[in-house]
N, C-alpha and C positions, 0 to 999 in steps of 0.2 A: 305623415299619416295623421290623421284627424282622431280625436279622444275613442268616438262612437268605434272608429276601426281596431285602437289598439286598446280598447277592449275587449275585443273577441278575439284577440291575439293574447290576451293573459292567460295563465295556468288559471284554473277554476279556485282556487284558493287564492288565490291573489287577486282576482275580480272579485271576489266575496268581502274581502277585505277594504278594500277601494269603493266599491256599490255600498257599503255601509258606512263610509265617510260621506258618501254627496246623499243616502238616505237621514243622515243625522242633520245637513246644512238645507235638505227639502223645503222649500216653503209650499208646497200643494195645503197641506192644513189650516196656511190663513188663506187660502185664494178666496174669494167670491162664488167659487165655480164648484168649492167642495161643499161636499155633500155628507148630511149623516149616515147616509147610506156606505160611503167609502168611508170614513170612520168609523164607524163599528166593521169592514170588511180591512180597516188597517191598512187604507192603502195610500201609497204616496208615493214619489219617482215617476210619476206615469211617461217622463220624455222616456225612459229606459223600460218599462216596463209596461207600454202601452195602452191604450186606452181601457175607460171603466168599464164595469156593466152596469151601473149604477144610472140613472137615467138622472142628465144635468141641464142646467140652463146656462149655456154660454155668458159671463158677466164680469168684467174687468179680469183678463186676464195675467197675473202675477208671474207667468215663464219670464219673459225678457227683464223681470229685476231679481231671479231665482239667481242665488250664487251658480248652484249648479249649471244654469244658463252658459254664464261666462270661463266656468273650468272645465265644462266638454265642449265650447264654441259651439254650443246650439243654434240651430237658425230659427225654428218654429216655433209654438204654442198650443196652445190649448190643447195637449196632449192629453187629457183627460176624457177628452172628446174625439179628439180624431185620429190618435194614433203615436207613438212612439219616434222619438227623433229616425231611427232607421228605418221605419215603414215608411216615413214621409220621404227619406232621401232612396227608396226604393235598393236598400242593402242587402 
């Protein structure tokens, strides 16, 4: 079972827990692609929590060297823009 799945298989307090370890290793705040718009709205994780509403300009995207990348086997990017590892794997 892949990270994205046994995530929505944790107790809610146990995925609260775990989401705020790969929120603290996030690298979206230095991407290229962040925006002050999404810092001052505090946002960050978007593979997990989906895309902005923040209007951005696709630019060197930092997913594929994000830790978080490599400890849920993520496949995509620029989730800031297009959506959340499990919208794009249609979960």
């Amino acid at each position: 079972m892949e990270m994205v799945q046994k995530l929505d298989a944790m107790a809610p307090e146990v995925r609260a827990k775990v989401m705020e370890k790969y929120r603290a290793l996030c690298t979206c705040p230095v991407c290229p692609a962040y925006t002050h718009c999404m810092k001052k709205k505090e946002e960050k994780l978007f593979c997990s929590t989906g895309k902005t509403s923040c209007s951005i300009m696709k630019k060197a995207c930092l997913c594929p060297n994000c830790p978080v990348t490599s400890m849920m086997a993520l496949k995509f990017g620029y989730y800031c823009a297009s959506g959340s590892e499990k919208q794009h794997r249609n979960m």
